[in-house]
Rosetta silent file (secondary structure, phi, psi, omega in degrees, C-alpha in Angstrom):
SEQUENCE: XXXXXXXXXXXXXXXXXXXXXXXXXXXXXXXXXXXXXXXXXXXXXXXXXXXXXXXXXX
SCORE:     score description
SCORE:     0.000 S_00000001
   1 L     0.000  150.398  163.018  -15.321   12.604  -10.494 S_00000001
   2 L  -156.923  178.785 -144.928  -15.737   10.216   -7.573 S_00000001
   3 L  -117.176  140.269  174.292  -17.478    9.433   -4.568 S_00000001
   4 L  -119.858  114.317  162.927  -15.950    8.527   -1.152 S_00000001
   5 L  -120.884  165.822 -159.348  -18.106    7.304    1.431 S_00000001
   6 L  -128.727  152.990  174.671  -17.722    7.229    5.349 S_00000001
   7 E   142.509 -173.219  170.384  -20.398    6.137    7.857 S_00000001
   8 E  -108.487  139.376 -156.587  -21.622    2.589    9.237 S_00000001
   9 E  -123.695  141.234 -163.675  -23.251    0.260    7.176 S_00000001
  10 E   -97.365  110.004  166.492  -26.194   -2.172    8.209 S_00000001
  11 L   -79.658  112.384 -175.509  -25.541   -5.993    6.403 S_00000001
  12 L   -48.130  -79.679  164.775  -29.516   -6.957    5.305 S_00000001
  13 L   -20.130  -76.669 -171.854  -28.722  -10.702    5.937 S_00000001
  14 L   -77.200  -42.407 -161.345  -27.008  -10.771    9.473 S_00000001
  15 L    63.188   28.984  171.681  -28.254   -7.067   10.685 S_00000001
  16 L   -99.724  157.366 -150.747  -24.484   -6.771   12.019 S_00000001
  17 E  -112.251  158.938  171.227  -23.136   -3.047   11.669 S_00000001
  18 E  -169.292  133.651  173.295  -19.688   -2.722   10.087 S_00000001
  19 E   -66.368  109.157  160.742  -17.458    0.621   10.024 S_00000001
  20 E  -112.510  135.231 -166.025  -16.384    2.413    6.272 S_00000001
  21 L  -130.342   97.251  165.351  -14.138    4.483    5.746 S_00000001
  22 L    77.251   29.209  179.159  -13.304    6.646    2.769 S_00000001
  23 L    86.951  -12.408 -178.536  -15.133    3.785    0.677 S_00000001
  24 L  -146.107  135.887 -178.970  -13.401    0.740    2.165 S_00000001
  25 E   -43.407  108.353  177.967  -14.223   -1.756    5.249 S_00000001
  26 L   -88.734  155.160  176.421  -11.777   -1.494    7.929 S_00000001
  27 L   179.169 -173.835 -156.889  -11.452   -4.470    9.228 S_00000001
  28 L  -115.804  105.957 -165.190   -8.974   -7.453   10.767 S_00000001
  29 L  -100.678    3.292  170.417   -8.282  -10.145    8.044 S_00000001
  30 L   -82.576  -10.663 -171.329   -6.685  -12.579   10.784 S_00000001
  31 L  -162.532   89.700  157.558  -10.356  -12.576   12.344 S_00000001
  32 L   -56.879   16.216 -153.772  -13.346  -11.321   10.460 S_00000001
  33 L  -127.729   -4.186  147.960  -15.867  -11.532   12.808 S_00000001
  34 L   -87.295   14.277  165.645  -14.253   -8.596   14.919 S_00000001
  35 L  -121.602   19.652  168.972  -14.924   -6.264   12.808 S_00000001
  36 L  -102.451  161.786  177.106  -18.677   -6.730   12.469 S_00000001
  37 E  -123.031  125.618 -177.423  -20.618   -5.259   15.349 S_00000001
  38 L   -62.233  -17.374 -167.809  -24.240   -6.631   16.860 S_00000001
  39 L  -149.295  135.636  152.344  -25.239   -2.956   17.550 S_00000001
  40 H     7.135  -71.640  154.792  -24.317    0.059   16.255 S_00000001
  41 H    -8.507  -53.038 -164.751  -23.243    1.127   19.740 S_00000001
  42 H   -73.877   -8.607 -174.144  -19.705   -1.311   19.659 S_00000001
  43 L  -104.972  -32.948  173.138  -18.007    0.984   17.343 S_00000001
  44 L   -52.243  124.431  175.428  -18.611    4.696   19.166 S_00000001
  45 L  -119.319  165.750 -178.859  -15.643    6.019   21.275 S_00000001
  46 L  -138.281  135.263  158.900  -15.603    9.300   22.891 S_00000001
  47 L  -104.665   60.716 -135.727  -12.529   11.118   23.421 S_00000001
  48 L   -80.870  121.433  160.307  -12.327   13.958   26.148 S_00000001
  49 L  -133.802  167.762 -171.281   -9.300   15.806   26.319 S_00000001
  50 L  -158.484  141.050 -145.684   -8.826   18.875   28.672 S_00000001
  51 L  -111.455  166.409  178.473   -6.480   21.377   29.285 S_00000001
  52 L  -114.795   77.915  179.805   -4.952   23.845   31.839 S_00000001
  53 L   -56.490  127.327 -172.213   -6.136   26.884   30.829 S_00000001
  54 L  -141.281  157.719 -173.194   -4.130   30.137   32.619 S_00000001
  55 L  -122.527  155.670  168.869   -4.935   33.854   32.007 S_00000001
  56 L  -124.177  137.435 -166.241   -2.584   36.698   32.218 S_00000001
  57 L  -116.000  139.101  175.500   -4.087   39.952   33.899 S_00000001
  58 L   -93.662    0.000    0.000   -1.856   42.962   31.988 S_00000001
């Protein structure tokens, strides 16, 4: 058996947030210092999408 985990991770040293996924850091390896985040906050996106909903009267 094994364990996968997904979530944001706190680094005790710095207190910069960094994004895991499925067990492994995403991150940028030309520039490591964009993929830590000062606040939680820098990594949440919201995504709306919305539709044209139409009814048929029989």
């Amino acid at each position: 058996m094994s364990t996968s985990i997904t979530g944001y991770f706190q680094d005790e040293d710095t207190k910069k947030w960094i994004k895991v996924h499925n067990g492994a850091a995403v991150f940028n390896p030309e520039n490591m210092a964009d993929s830590w985040g000062a606040r939680l906050e820098d990594f949440i996106k919201i995504k709306l999408k919305t539709g044209v909903y139409k009814y048929f009267k029989k």
